[in-house]
N, C-alpha and C positions, 0 to 999 in steps of 0.2 A: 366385400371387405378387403381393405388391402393388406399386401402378404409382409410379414411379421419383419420389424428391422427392430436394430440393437443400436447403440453408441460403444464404438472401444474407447477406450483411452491407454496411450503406451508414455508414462511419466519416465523419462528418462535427464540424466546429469545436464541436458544441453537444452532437449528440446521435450517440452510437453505434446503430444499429435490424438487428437480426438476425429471417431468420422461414423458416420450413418452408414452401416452397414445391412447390407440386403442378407434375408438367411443364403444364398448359395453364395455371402464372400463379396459381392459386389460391393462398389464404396462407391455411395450415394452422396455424398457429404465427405468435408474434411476441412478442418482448419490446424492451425501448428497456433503456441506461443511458449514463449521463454522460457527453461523451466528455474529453480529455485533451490536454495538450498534451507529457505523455512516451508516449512509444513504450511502454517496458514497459508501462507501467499501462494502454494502448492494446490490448498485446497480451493481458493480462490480461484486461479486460473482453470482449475478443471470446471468449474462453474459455468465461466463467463463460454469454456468451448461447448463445453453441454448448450449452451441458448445458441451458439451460433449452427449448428448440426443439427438438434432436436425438428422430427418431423411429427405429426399426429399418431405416425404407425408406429412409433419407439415404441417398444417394450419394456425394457429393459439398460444396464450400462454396466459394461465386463471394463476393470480396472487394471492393468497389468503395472506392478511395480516393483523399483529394484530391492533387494534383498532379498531375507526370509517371509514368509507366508504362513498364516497356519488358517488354510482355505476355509476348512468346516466354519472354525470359530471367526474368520475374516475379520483376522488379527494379523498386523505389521508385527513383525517379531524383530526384526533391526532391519538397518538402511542404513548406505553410505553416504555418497553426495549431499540424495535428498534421502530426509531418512524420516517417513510416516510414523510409527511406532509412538510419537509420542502421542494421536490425535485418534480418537476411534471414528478413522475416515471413512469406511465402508457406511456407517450406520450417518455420518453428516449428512454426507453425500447423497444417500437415501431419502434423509428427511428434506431434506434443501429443494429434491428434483421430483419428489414424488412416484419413484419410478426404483424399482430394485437393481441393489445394484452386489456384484460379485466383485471377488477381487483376487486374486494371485500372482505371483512371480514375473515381473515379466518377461524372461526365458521361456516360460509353460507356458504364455500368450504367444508370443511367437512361433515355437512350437505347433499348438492348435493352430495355426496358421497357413505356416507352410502345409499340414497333414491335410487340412481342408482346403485348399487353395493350388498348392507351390510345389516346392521340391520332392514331399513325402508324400504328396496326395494318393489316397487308397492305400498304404504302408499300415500295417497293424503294431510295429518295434520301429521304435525309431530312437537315437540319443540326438541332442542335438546341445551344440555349445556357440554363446551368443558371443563377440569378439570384438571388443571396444573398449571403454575408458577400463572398465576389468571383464572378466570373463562369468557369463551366466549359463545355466544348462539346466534341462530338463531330460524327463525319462518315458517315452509312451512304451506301456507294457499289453498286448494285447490289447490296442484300443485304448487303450486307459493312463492315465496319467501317473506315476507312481511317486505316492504319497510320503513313506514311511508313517511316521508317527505324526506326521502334518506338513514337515516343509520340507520333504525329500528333492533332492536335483542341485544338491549347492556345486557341481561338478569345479568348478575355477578353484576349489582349493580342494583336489585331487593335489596329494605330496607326490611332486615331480625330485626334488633333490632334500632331504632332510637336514644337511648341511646350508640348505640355501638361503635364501631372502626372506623377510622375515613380511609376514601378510596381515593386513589391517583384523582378519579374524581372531589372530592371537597366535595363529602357527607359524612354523614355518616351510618353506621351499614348496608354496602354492603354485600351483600351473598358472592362475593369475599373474603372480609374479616377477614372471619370463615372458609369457604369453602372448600376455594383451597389448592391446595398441597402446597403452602409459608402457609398458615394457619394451615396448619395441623402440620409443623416444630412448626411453634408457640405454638400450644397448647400440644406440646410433651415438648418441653420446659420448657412452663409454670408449666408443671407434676413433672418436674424433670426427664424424659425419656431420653434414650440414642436417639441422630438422626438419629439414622442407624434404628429405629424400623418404621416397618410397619405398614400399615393397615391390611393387614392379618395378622401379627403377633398379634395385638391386640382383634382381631373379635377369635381368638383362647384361648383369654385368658378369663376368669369371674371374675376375682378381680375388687374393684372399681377403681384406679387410670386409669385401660386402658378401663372400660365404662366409665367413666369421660371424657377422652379424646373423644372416639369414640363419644359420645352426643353432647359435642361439638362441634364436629365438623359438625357429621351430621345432626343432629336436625336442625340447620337454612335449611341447604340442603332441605329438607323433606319439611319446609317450603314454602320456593321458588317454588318446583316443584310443591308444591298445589296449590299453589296461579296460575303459568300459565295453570293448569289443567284447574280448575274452569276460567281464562281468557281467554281460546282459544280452549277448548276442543278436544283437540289430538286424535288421533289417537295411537300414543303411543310418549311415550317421552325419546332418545336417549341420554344416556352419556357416551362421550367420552373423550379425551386428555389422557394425562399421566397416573389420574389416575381416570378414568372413571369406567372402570371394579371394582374398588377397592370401588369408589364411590357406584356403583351401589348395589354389595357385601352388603355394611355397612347399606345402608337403609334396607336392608330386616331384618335387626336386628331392624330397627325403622321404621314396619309398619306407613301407612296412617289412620289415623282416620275414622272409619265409617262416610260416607257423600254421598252427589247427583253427588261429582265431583268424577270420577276414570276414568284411564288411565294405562294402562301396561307401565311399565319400564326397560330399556333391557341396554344392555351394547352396545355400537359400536362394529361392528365385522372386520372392516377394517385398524385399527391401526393407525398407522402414517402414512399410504398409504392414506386414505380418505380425505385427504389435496389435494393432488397432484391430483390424481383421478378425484373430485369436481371440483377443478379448469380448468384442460382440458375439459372436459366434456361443462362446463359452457364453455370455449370459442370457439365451435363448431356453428357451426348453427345447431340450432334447428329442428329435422324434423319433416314435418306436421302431424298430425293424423287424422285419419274418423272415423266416426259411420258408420255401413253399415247395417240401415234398410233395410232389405230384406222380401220378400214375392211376392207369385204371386200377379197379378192383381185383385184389392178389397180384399186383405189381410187385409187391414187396415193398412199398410204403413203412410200413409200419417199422422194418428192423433196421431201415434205414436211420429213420428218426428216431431210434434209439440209442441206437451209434452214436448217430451225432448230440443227443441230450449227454448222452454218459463223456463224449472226450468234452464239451462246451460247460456241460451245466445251465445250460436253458431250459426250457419247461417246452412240454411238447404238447398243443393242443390237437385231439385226434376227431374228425370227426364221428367215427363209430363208437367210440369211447363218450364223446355227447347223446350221441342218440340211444346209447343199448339200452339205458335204464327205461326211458321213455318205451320203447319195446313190449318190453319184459311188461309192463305198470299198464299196458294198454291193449295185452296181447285180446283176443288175438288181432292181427296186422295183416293186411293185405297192401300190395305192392302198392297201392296208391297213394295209403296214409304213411306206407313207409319213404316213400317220396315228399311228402307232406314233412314228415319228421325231419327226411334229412336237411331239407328249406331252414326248416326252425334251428335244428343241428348247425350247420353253416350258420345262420344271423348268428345265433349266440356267440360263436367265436370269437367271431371280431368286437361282439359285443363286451365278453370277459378280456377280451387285450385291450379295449378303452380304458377301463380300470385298474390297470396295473402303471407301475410307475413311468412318467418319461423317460426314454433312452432306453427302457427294456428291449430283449432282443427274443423271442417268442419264437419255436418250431409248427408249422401248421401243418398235419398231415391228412389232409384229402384228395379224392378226385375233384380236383374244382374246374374240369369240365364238365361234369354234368350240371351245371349253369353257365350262365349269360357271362360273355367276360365283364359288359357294365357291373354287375352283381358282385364281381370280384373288387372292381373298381372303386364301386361306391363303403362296400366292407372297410377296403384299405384306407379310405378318406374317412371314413367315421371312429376309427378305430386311431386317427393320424399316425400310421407306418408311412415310412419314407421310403428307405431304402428296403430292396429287397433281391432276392437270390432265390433262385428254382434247383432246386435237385430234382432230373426227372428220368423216373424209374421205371425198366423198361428190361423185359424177358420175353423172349421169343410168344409170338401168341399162344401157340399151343401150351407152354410152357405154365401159361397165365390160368389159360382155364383148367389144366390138371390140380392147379393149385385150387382154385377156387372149389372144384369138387370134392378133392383131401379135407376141405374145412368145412362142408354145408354141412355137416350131423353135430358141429357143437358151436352153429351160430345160433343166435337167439330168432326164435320165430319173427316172421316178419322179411325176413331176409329172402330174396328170389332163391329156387330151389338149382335141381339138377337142369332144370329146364334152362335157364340163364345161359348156360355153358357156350354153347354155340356163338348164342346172340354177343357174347363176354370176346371168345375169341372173334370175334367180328370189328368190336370195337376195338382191342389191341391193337388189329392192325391199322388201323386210319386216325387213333387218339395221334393229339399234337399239343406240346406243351403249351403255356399260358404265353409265352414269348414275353414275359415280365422283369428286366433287367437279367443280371449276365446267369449265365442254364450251366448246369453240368450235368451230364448224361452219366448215370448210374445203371450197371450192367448188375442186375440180382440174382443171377443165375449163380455168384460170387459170392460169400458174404460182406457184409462192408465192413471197410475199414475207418472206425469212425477219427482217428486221427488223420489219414487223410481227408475227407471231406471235412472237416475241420478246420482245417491248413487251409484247403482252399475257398470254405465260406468265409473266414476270417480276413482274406486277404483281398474277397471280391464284393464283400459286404458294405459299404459303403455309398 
């Protein structure tokens, strides 16, 4: 069966860009045409790029376009240039290609983008503001896209001067307004400047008329990105569009003020591809992820992955917590049908994470050495986890088997007795983690601390 691709589509003022994308981001496909400022001829041309890109392994076609969004209900809320809102596009589009289709911002597509692909790749906080005909932005909050009440991220009309220029949204003194690459014609203008000159022609120049412009234009910029620093505290903050790079350039001429809020500032590294990209990607399903506490028996498993449930809020499958009813219902138990159990204990898990939604993110607390690593492999594949992270939990051996002693009087029958001990510190010392994407070695001798492990699954999870 071949492996799962999307169609983006990024509908922007100038150019429409459609392309066949592979789930890790590869762009298998791609065609551009003109874009429009009617809807029909809008929805027309997505069409005609849909047949030219469309393979047998589409799944799916992620829409990124300008304005408002309100994702859920994959409702155009307004648009400028080209402005959807009049045409219930998502549902045409759908019926027309046979094939589901998503729709959102397209900031939040690009966005998704760079995060999978580019500049913020593995970043869990990200802002990012798109820099062209006007200015678009998104918000990732812990992985996550931030919503509000449906079309959160309008960032370009952040009030940079309330006295200012007055913004097609109905406000005034928008960051757009200054900002954007139409702004930036504007204040070349205003200079008396030729419009063929750049931003890098300027940032080359030290005379006042072309810092005059550069100030401002980017000084409100500089503004803005403070204010969502100190509002959201980033991880880093992405600028992209037309002229992002140019953007991003110009501020390092107009450092951040000493303060409590900082954030690195990077340019997009995916171009005009990060549209398209974002957008398939987003209309893929989701695949699920695990934590895979690991350690032998009385490692200290268990409070680990409690930790980290209580700072995440993820659900923690344990495999003793599978097996003990089975136990208790069967007793009595000798070590071989308890071996037996834990088999069935282990399918089940992965079995109850196939059934939970896509994109869920699941804690799995077992020794899953005492199986085959295939066994883990094939769990992870039927269960479709993708990504995953090892916490692997580890106290001196001796340390292990005092532990496991302290607990044999209120395990449930079935369970190896005093006898174990020995054989337990044996294993401690030669267990070796699963070597399954990136590890962190948890010292239990400590208690954890579930907001770091947290911090750092969040940031390695991917």
């Amino acid at each position: 069966m071949a492996a799962a691709q999307a169609i983006g589509i990024d509908i922007g003022g100038t150019h429409i860009r459609a392309a066949c994308v592979a789930r890790d981001g590869t762009i298998l496909a791609r065609a551009t045409a003109p874009s429009s400022p009617d809807a029909h001829t809008v929805q027309a041309t997505c069409l005609a790029l849909v047949a030219q890109v469309r393979s047998p392994s589409v799944q799916a076609i992620g829409i990124g376009v300008p304005g408002q969004v309100h994702v859920a209900g994959r409702k155009v809320l307004s648009g400028g240039y080209v402005d959807l809102s009049t045409l219930p596009f998502a549902e045409q589009v759908e019926t027309a290609t046979g094939l589901p289709v998503s729709l959102d911002n397209d900031a939040t597509m690009a966005l998704l983008g760079e995060v999978a692909c580019g500049a913020a790749r593995g970043r869990a906080n990200v802002v990012m503001l798109t820099i062209g005909t006007g200015i678009g932005g998104a918000i990732l909050e812990n992985g996550t896209v931030l919503r509000g009440r449906g079309a959160a991220g309008q960032l370009g009309h952040l009030t940079v001067d309330p006295q200012g220029r007055p913004c097609v949204c109905g406000r005034t003194g928008c960051v757009e307004t200054v900002s954007s690459g139409t702004a930036f014609a504007t204040h070349l203008a205003e200079a008396g400047l030729p419009d063929t000159t750049r931003v890098e022609d300027l940032l080359a120049r030290s005379d006042a008329s072309a810092q005059a412009v550069l100030s401002a234009w980017a000084d409100p910029l500089r503004a803005a990105i403070d204010t969502l620093i100190a509002t959201c505290n980033p991880d880093l903050v992405v600028l992209g569009g037309g002229v992002g790079a140019a953007a991003t350039a110009a501020l390092g001429h107009f450092p951040a003020a000493p303060s409590w809020f900082q954030a690195d500032i990077a340019a997009a590294q995916l171009g005009d591809d990060a549209g398209v990209i974002g957008a398939a990607l987003s209309a893929l399903p989701k695949p699920r992820r695990a934590v895979l506490v690991n350690g032998v028996p009385a490692s200290g498993k268990s409070g680990v992955a409690r930790a980290l449930a209580q700072a995440t809020g993820w659900p923690v499958l344990t495999l003793d917590t599978v097996k003990a009813p089975f136990l208790t219902e069967l007793a009595p138990v000798d070590r071989t049908l308890n071996r037996t159990l834990g088999r069935a204990s282990y399918a089940a898990i992965f079995d109850m994470i196939a059934e939970t939604a896509p994109g869920s993110t699941v804690i799995i607390d077992a020794w899953f050495g005492f199986q085959p690593p295939e066994v883990l492999r094939a769990g992870l594949t039927r269960a479709d986890i993708g990504p995953t992270v090892e916490l692997w939990c580890q106290a001196p051996p001796e340390t292990i088997g005092a532990r496991y002693a302290a607990r044999v009087g209120s395990r449930p029958a079935g369970h190896p007795g005093l006898d174990y001990v020995p054989e337990l510190v044996a294993l401690a010392g030669r267990a070796e983690p699963t070597g399954r994407g990136p590890r962190h070695d948890v010292d239990t001798t400590r208690p954890p601390d579930g907001a770091a492990l947290a911090e750092w699954v969040t940031a390695h999870l991917h």
